[in-house]
C-alpha positions in Angstrom: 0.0 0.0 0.0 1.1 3.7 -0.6 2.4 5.5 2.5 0.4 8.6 1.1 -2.8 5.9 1.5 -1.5 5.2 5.3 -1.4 8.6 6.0 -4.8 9.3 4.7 -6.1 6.6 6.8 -4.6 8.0 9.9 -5.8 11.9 9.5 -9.2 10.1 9.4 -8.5 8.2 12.5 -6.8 11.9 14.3 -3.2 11.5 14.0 -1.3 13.2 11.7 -0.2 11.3 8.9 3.6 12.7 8.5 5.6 14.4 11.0 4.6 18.1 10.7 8.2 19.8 9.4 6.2 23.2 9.8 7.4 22.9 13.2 3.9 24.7 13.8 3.2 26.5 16.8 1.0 25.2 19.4 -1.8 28.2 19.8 -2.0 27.2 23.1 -1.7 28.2 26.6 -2.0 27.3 30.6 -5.1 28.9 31.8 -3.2 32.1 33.1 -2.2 32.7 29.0 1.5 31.6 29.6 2.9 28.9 27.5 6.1 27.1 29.7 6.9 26.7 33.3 9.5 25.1 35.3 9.8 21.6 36.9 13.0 19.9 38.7 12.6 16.2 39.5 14.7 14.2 42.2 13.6 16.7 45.0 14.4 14.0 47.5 12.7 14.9 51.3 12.6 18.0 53.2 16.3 18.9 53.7 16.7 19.3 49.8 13.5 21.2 48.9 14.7 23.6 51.7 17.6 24.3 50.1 15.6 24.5 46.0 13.2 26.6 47.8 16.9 29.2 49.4 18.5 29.2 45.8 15.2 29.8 44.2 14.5 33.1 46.3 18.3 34.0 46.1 18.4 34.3 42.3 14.3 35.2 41.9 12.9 32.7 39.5 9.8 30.7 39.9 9.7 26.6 40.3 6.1 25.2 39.6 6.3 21.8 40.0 8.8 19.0 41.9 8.5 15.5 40.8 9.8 14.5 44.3 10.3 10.6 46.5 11.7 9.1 43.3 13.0 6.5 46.3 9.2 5.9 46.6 6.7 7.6 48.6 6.9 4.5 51.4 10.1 4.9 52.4 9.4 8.5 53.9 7.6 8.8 57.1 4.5 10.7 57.9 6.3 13.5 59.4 8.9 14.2 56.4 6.2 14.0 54.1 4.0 16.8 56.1 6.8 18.9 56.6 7.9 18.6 52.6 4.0 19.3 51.7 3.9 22.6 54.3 7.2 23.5 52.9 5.8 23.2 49.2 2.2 25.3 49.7 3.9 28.0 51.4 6.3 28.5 48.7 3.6 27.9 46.3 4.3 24.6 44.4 2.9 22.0 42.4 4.1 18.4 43.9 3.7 15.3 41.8 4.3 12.7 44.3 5.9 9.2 43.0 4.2 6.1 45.2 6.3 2.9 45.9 6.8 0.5 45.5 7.2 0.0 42.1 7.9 -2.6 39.6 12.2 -2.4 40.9 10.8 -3.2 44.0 8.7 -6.5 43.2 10.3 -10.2 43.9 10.3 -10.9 40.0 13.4 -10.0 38.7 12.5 -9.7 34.8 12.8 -5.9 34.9 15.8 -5.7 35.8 17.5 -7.8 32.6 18.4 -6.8 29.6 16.0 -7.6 27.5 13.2 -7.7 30.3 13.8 -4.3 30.6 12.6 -3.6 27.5 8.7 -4.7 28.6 9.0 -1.8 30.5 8.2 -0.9 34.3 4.7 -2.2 34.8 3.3 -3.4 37.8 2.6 -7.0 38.1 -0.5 -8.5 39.9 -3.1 -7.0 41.6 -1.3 -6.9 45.1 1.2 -4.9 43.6 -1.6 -2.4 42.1 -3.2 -2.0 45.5 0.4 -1.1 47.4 0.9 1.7 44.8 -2.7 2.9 45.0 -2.5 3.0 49.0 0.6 4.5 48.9 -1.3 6.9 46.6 -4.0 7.3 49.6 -1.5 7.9 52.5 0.4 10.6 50.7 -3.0 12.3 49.4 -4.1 11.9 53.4 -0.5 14.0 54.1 -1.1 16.7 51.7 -0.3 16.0 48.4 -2.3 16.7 45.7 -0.5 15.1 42.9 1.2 11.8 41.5 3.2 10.2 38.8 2.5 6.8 37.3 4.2 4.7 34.5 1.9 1.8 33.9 -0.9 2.9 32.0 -3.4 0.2 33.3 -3.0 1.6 36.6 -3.9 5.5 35.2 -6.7 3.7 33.6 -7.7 2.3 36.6 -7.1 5.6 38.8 -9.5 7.4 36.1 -12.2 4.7 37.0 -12.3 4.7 40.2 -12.3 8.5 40.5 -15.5 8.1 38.6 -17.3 5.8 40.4 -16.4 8.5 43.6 -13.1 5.7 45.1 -11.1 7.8 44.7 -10.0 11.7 45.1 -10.6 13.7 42.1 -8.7 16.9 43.0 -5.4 15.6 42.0 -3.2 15.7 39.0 -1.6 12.8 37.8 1.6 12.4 35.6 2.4 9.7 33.3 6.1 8.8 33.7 8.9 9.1 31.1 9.1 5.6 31.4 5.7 4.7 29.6 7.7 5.5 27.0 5.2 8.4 25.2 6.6 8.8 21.2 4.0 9.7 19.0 0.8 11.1 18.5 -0.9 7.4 19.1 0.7 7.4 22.2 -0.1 11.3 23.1 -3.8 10.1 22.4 -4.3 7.1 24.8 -2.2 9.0 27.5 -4.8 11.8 27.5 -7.8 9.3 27.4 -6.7 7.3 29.8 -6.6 9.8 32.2 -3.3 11.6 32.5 -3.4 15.6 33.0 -0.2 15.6 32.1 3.0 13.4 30.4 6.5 13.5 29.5 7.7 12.0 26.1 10.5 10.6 25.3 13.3 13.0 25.5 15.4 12.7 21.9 12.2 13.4 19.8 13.1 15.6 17.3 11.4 19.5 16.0 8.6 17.8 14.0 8.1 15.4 16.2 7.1 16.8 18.8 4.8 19.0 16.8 2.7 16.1 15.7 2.8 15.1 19.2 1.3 18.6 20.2 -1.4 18.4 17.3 -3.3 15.4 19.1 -3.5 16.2 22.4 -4.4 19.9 24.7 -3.0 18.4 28.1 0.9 20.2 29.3 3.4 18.0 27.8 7.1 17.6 29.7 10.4 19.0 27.7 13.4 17.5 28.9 15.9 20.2 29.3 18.8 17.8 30.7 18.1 14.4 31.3 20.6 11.9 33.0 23.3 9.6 31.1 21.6 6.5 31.6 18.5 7.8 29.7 20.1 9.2 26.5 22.1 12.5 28.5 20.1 14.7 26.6 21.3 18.6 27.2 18.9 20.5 25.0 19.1 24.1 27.0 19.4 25.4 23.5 16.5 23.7 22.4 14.1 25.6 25.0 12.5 28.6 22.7 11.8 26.1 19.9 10.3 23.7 22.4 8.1 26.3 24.5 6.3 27.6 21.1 6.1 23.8 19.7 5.1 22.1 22.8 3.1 25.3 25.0 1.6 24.5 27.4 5.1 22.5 28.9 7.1 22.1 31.7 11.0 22.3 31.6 12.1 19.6 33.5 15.6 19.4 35.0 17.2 16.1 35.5 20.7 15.3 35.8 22.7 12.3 37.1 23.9 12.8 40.6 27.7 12.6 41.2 29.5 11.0 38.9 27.0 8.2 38.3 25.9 8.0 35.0 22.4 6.4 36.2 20.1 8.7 38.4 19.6 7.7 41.9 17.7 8.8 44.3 19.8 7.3 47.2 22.7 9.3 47.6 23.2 11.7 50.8 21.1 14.6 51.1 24.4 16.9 50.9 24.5 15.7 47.0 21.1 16.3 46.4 21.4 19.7 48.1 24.1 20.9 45.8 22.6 19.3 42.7 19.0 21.5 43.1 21.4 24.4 43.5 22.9 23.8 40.3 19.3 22.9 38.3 17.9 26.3 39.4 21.3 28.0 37.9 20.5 26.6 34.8 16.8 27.1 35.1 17.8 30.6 35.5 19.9 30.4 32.3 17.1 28.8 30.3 14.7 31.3 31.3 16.6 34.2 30.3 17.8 32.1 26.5 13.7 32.2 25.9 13.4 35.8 26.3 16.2 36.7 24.5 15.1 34.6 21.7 10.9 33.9 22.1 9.9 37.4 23.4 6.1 36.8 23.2 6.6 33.5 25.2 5.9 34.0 28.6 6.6 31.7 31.5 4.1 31.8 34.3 4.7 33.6 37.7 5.2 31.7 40.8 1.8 30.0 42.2 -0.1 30.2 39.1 -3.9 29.4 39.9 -4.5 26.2 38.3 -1.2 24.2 39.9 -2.6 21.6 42.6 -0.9 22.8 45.4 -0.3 21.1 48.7 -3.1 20.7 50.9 -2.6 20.0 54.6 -5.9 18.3 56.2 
């Protein structure tokens, strides 16, 4: 069959049948008419956002969002995770909360081949479900008012129960890097089943990412910097292009730690400390690169209305 014919067939079915080298702008917005904001993941426990929250104030720049507990929300007690969600409402931030365990965590040890990494980090069984879900509940019961998930099942199961009133609507969930988002399909089903929210793939290219942004009206994630074990993507350059192709989007921040080239989220607090200190130089950078170079882009202020903030109870 002709491609032409393939692509035909896929317009009719909503996806965009070629890449769009137009690298078209997005014509859309957040709800407070900006079109990019920031996000740092790794934000590891209380210590560390004390000292994002210092260098942020020091050098005046906003942080909307933490992807934070990439150890897993059940290895932090009740009291570190009140204090990190007080911490985050008063400076006004967004926190998507990652619950454990997860599938590195689980007695089978496919994942962590070779090849069986390649099936990817779902959850296996329905005990395993229900662990991540109540960790879920705990950290909603704590304060936090957002979450990250990789296994699309469980989103789609998370969307169903919020409809049937089993569980708390007033969240936003993420879908995870790992689901491996990489095309407008995928950008589709994400949306559907439930995410508010996702991060692609991180080495997508210009047109790319614009078909990706033609499918779906939900923020998308831009990797600025990414770790070594996921590609090392440093696309600081990249961010003007990015903000008008991909609006509404978060700039996420993500280095290795140390001198590791695979992030992980147990090292000492000290290393952490001094790794947020560098992200929100570079944030700072970034921000600056698209105003020099995307004038009419604007980047939200600190707090912005529609960010699902910490809520104590």
């Amino acid at each position: 069959m002709k491609l032409d014919k393939v692509s035909e067939f896929m317009e009719q079915a909503g996806v965009p049948g070629r890449d769009l080298y137009d690298r078209s702008a997005s014509g859309r917005t957040f709800s407070d008419g900006c079109h990019y904001r920031i996000e740092f993941s790794g934000v590891e426990g209380p210590r560390v956002l004390e000292a994002l929250i210092a260098e942020r104030h020091r050098r005046d720049i906003p942080i909307h969002r933490l992807v934070s507990f990439c150890q897993g929300g059940t290895l932090f007690d009740d009291a570190e995770l009140k204090d990190f969600a007080q911490m985050a409402a008063e400076d006004k931030m967004e926190v998507i909360a990652i619950p454990g365990p997860r599938a590195a965590w689980d007695i089978g040890r496919q994942f962590l081949s070779p090849e069986g990494a390649r099936c990817g980090m779902n959850l296996r069984g329905s005990d395993e479900i229900r662990k991540v879900i109540a960790d879920m509940f705990r950290m909603y019961e704590l304060g936090m008012r957002g979450f990250m998930l990789v296994d699309r099942g469980v989103l789609a199961l998370v969307k169903k129960m919020q409809e049937q009133g089993n569980f708390p609507r007033d969240v936003t969930i993420k879908l995870s890097v790992w689901a491996g988002v990489s095309s407008p399909a995928g950008a589709m089903l994400a949306e559907q089943l439930g995410a508010n929210s996702f991060n692609p793939v991180s080495d997508l290219t210009f047109p790319q990412m614009a078909a990706i942004r033609r499918v779906t009206s939900i923020p998308i994630d831009f990797y600025i910097w990414t770790f070594n074990s996921y590609g090392g993507e440093n696309r600081i350059y990249d961010a003007p292009e990015a903000a008008k192709i991909y609006a509404p989007c978060y700039f996420k921040f993500e280095p290795a730690v140390s001198s590791s080239t695979t992030y992980s989220p147990f090292t000492s607090d000290a290393e952490h400390i001094a790794l947020m200190q560098k992200k929100v130089k570079w944030a700072e950078w970034v921000i600056h690169h698209v105003m020099e170079n995307e004038p009419g882009l604007k980047l939200s202020q600190q707090g912005a209305p529609d960010l699902f903030l910490p809520r104590l109870q």
